[in-house]
N, C-alpha and C positions, 0 to 999 in steps of 0.2 A: 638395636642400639640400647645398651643399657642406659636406665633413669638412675640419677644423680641420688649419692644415697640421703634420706632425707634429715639424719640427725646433725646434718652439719650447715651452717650458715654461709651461703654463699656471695651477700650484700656488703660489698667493699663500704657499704654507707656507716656501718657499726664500726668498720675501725679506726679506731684513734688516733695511730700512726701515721694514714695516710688523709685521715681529714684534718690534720691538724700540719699539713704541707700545703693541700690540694682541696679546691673546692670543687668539687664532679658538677657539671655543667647536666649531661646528656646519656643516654644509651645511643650508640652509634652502630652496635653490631652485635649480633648475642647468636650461639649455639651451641651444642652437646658438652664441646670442653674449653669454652671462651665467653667469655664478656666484653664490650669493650665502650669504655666509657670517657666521653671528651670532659677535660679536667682544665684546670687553671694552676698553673703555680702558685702559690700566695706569696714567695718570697721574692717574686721577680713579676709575674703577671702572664709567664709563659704559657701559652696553650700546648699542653701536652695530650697523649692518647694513655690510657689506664687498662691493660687486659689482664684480665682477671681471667687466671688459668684455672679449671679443674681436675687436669691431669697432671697427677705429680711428675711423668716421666717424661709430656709433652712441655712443661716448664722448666724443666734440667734442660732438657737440649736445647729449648730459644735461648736460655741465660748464658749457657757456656758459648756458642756460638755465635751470641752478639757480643760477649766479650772479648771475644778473640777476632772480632771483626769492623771492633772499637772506632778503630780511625778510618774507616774506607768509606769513601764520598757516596757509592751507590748501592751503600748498606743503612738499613733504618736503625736509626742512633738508641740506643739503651741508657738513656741516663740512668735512672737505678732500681732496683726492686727491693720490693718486699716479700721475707719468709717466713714463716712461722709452721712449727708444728703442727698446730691445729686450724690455718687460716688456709684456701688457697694463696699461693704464690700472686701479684702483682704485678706487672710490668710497665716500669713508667717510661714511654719510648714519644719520640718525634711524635707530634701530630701532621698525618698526611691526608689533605682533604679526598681526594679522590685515587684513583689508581688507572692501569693500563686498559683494564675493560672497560672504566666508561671510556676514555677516550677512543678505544673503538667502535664502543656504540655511537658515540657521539659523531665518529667521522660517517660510519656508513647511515645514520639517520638524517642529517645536519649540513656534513658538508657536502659539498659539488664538486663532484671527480674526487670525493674520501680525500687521503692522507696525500700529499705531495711525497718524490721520490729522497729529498732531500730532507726531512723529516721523519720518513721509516726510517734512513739511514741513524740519524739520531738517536731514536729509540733505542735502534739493536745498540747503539754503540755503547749506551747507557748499560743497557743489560748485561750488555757482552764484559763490560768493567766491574760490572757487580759480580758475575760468575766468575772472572777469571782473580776476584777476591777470594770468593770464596775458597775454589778449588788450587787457589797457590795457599793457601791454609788449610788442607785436606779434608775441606767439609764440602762435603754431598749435601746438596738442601732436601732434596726428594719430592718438592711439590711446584715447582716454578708454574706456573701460569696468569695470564693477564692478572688476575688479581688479587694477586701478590707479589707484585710487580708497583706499590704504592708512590706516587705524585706529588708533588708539591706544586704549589701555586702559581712556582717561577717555573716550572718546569723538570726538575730534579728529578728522575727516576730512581727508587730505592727497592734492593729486594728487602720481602719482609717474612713475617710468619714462618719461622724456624724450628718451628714445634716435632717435624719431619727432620728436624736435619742428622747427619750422623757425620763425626770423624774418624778421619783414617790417619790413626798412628802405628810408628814402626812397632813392630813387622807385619801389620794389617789392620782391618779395620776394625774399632772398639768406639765406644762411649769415652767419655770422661769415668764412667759408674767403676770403670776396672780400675784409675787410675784416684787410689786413697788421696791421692797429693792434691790435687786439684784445687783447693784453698787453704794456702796457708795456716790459716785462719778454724781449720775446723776441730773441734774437741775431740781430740784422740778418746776420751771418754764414752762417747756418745753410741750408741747400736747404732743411728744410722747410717750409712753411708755417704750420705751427703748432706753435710747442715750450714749450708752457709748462716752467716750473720743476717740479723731481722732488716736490716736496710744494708744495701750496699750502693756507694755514693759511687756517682761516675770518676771524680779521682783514685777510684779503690782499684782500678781495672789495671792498672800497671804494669809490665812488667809479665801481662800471659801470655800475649804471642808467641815470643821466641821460642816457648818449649815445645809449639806445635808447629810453626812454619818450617814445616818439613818437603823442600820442595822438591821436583824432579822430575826430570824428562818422560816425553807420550811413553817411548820405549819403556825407563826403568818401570815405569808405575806398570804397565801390565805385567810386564817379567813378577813386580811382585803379584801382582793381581793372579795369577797363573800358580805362585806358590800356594795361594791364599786356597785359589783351586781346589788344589791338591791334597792339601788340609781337609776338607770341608766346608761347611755352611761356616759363615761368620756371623749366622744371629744367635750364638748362645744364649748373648744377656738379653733378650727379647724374651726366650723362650724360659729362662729361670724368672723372670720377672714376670711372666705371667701378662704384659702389657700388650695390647695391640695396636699395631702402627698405625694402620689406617680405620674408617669407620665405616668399610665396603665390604659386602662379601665378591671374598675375592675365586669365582669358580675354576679360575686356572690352579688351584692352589687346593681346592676342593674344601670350602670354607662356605659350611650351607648357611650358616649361622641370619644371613636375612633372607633367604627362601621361606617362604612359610611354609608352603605346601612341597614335603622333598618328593619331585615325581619317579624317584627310585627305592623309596621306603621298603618298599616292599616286598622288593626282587634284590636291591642291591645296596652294600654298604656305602658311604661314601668314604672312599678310602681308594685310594689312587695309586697306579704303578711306582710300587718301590714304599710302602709299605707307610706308619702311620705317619712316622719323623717329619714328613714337609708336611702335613697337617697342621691345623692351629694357627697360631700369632707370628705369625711369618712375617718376615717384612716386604714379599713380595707384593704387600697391598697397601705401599704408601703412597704417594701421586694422588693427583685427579683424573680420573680415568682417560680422557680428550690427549692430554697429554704425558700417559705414559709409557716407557718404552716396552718393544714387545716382550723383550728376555722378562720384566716382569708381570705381563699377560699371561708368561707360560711359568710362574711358581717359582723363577730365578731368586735365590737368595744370597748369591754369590755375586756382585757389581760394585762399581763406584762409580766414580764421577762422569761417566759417559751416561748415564740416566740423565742426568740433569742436560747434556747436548741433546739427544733427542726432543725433551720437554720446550727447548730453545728454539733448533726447529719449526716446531708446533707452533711456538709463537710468531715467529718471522715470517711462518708464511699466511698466518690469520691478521698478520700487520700490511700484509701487502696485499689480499684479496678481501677483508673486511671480514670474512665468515670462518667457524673452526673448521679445520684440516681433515682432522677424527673426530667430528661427532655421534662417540659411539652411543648405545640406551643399554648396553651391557660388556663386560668383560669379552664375551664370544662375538656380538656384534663390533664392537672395538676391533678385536682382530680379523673378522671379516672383511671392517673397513680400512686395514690398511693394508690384508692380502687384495682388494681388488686393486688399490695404488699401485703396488708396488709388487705384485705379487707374492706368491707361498714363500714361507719361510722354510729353505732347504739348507740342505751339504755345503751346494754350489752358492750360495748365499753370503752362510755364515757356517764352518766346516765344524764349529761347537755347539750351535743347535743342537745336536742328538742328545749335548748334555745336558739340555732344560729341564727341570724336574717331568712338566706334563707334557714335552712333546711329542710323547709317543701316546700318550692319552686321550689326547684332545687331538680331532687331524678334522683338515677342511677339504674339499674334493678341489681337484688345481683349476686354477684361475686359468684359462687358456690366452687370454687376452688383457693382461692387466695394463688401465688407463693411464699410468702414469702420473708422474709430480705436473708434469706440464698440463695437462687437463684440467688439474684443481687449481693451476694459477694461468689461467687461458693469457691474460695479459700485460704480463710478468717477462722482465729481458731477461735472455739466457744466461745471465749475469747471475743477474735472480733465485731462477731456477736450481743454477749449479751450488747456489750456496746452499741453499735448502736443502739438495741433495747431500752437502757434505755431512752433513747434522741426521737430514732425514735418513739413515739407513741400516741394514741388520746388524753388520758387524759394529759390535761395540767400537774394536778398534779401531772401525776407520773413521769414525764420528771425526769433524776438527773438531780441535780443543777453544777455547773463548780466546787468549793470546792468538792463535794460529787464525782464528777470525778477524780477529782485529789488525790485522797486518794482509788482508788479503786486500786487493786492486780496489773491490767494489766500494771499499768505501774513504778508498783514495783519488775515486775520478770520478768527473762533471757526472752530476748537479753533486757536490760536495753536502754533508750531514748540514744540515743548518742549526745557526747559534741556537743555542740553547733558549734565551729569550724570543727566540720565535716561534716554538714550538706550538700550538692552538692547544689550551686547557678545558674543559668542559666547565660552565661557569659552576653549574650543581652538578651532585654524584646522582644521577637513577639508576634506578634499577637493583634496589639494594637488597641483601639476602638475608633477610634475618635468621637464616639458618645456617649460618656461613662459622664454623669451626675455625677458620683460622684468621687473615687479614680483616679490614674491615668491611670488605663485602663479596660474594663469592661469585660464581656460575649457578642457574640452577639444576635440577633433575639430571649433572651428568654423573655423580657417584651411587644411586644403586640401581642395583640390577634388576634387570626385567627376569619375567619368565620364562623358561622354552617357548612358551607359545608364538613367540613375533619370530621366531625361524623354522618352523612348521616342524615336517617330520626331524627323526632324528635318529642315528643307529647307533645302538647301546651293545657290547660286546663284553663279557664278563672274562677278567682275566685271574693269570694266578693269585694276586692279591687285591681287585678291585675291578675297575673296569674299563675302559675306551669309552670316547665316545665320538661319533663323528657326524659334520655336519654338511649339508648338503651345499 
């Protein structure tokens, strides 16, 4: 992970702009491309949250994404930020004391018999209203899990940390960075690409949805999705920008970059079937590992919004047996642990597997006996199960969608979601990550990678351009 360069000042405490709103209380959260510091309003007395971003491209995308996500109940609110040339970016958002991980720790530490069945249902249904914001606005979040799934006092579920997120506008998926127009407001003068205004006030937000609420049935979206295909990769502007999505090396993607020691130096390049191109700053490495889907375990840069159902999954069924799903200690062991669920990823599966970038790369010996969803939620109604199945599985396509979830039976009959005001809050947040990149507190030790070593042998195959590798 690269160290922050050091000629620039990263202490939201020197500027004037925002000390002269906000009185910063606290550090509540700090890592590689975040700060986050509890605030005070001074002109109202409001407790607000302050992130202080250091990636210019991870602050583009939460801004325009919370913009465009302005009015929706289980989206964390963006009152306004601050830009400047030379300052990081600012994010003055909701303050949310806790999030969905403590409350899970807190059920399986605390409570007796964990969550009640009528209160999971709550949860998803929170979530399930936050994504199906999101993704009726054509934004992919790319990182959903418990904590970033942020709290309120009364019970409120809000997605948060946007820093991942990407849109899909017609005729596929792009940034805002393609799209000059994106604020009115910006000096056609200017080299950069994007200069918003040094504050923008949450009345400033007006009037952006419409040009992106581009809605459309499961059908049409892959038909386009399948154009998109056919095309190629859709990370161009990842790959011109030089910017990297996530802060993992991602080995399905052949990204040594946190290996220290490459245990093929010597013999072999690292450089993968089908030549340099899926190399580098791919976006197949944005998520947290636990909960990412497999298409991007295997270097996929071609998806939308069916990453985010899987990551949903993930979560539903750690809301309902207390423990994660995938807890993988690497990319390879990630998908070992969810070919033994669920078995090998084939034809007969997903009949577009063959087109993952590293499927032919990367191969695991078959699962003869794979335990299944039921296994991992021993005592879980078949109700349960089958939901988790719709989310948990290969084909993108057959993922349900967060609407198609919210209209299914289960969470139309006895024991019904319970109000909101009854939800059980964690009184304090533990467990906090001061290493935590995005929300205000994370997971630990599940985004980097171990070494070959914790999978023993290994068979290394040199091919026309690179090499195979296969795992026992």
């Amino acid at each position: 992970m690269d160290s922050p360069p050091p000629s620039r000042s990263w202490s939201i405490y020197t500027r004037r702009e925002i000390t002269q709103k906000y009185q910063i209380l606290e550090r509540v959260g700090s890592g590689a491309y975040a700060d986050v510091y509890k605030a005070r309003r001074l002109s109202d007395d409001l407790i607000v949250a302050l992130k202080e971003i250091h990636d210019y491209q991870s602050a583009f995308r939460e801004i325009e994404a919370l913009q465009i996500l302005n009015n929706s109940p289980n989206v964390v609110v963006l009152h306004e930020y601050f830009w400047s040339e030379n300052e990081d970016s600012v994010l003055v958002l909701e303050f949310l004391r806790t999030d969905l991980a403590a409350v899970i720790r807190e059920a399986k530490r605390e409570w007796k018999g964990g969550m009640s069945v009528g209160e999971i249902k709550r949860w998803m249904v929170q979530i399930l209203h936050g994504v199906d914001a999101c993704h009726r606005s054509s934004i992919v979040h790319r990182d959903l899990k418990p904590s970033n799934l942020l709290v309120s006092d009364d019970g409120v579920l809000k997605l948060a940390d946007f820093g991942q997120a990407r849109i899909l506008l017609e005729p596929g998926f792009a940034t805002a960075i393609d799209n000059p127009q994106l604020d009115e407001q910006n000096n056609p003068n200017e080299a950069s690409f994007f200069h918003p205004p040094e504050v923008i006030s949450e009345t400033d937000n007006q009037g952006q949805e419409g040009s992106r609420n581009q809605e459309m049935t499961k059908e049409e979206y892959f038909r386009e999705l399948d154009k998109l295909k056919a095309r190629g990769s859709l990370d161009e502007v990842d790959e011109e920008t030089n910017v990297h999505d996530g802060n993992t090396s991602c080995l399905a993607t052949c990204t040594a970059s946190d290996i220290g020691d490459d245990p093929f130096e010597s013999s072999y390049s690292y450089e993968a079937e089908g030549g340099d191109e899926i190399c580098g700053p791919l976006t197949s490495c944005v998520g947290t590992r636990w909960f990412r889907a497999p298409e991007l375990l295997y270097g996929s840069t071609i998806y939308g919004l069916e990453i985010d159902l899987w990551s949903v999954g993930c979560i539903f069924a750690e809301l309902l047996s207390l423990e994660p799903l995938f807890p993988g200690t690497s990319d390879i062991d990630q998908l070992s642990r969810i070919f033994n669920v669920l078995g090998n990823l084939t034809e007969e599966t997903w009949p577009d597997c063959v087109k993952l970038p590293d499927y032919k790369t990367i191969s695991f010996s078959k699962v003869e006996n794979p335990s299944g969803l039921e296994a991992c939620l021993p005592n879980c109604s078949t109700d349960e199960i089958l939901l988790v199945k719709k989310l948990v599985c290969y084909d993108p396509a057959s993922r349900a969608t967060a609407m198609e979830l919210l209209h299914d039976k289960y969470f139309n009959e006895e024991p019904p979601p319970v109000p909101i005001s009854e939800l059980r809050i964690p009184s304090a947040n533990s467990g906090q990550d001061e290493d935590s990149p995005g929300g205000w507190r994370d997971y630990k030790n599940m985004d980097s990678d171990s070494d070959f070593e914790d999978f023993g042998p290994v068979d290394v195959t040199t091919t026309g351009s690179g090499f195979s590798i296969r795992f026992p």
